[in-house]
C-alpha positions in Angstrom: -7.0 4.0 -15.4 -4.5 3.6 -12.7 -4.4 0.3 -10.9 -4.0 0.8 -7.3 -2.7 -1.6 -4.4 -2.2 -2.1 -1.0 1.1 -3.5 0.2 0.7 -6.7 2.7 3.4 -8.5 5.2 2.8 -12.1 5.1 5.0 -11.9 7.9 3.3 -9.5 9.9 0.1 -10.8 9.0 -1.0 -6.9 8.1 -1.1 -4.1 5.5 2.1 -1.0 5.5 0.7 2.0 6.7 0.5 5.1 3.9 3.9 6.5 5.7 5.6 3.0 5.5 6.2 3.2 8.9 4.8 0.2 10.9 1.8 -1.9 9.6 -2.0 -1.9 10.5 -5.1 -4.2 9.9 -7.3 -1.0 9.7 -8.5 -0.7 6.1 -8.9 3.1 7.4 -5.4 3.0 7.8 -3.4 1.2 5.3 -1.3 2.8 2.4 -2.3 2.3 -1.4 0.1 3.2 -4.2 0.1 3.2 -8.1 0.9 -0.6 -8.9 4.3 0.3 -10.2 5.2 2.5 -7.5 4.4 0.0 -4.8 6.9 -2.4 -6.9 9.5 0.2 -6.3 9.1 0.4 -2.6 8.9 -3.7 -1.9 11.8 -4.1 -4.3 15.1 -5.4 -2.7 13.2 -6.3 0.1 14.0 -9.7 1.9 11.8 -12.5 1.0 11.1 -13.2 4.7 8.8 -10.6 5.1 6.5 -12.1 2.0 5.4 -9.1 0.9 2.5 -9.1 -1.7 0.8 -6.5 -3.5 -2.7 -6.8 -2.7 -5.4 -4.9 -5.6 -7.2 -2.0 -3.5 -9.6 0.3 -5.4 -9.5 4.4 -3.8 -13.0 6.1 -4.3 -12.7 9.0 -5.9 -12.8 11.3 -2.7 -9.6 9.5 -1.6 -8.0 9.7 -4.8 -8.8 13.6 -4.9 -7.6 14.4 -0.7 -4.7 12.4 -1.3 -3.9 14.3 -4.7 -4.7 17.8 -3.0 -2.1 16.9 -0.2 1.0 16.6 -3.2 
C-alpha cells in the first residue's frame, strides 16, 4: 500500500498546497504525495524552511479523483 504524506513548513507554520504554490492550513487544501515523491520535491531545499513530511492518509474517493485527473 502506498504511504502517503503531506508536506509542512515549520517556517510557515502551514502545509504546501497540491500545486506547490503557496501554503494553506486548510486540510481541504493541502497537497499529499507518495512518500518518496514528496522526498523528491523537499530535497535541496534550504533547512530554514524546516520542512517535514507529515503521514496523511487519502480516502479512497480522493485517491480515485486525483488518479482520474492524470
Amino acid at each position: 500500500m502506498t504511504q502517503y504524506v503531506a508536506i509542512y513548513s515549520g517556517e510557515c507554520q502551514k502545509y504546501w498546497r497540491q500545486d506547490q504554490m503557496g501554503y494553506t492550513d486548510h486540510p481541504k487544501d493541502f497537497g499529499w504525495w507518495p512518500f518518496e515523491e514528496a522526498k523528491k520535491l523537499i530535497a535541496g531545499i534550504g533547512q530554514d524552511k524546516k520542512l517535514e513530511l507529515v503521514p496523511y492518509q487519502p480516502t479512497r474517493l480522493q485517491i480515485v479523483l486525483r488518479q482520474s485527473r492524470n
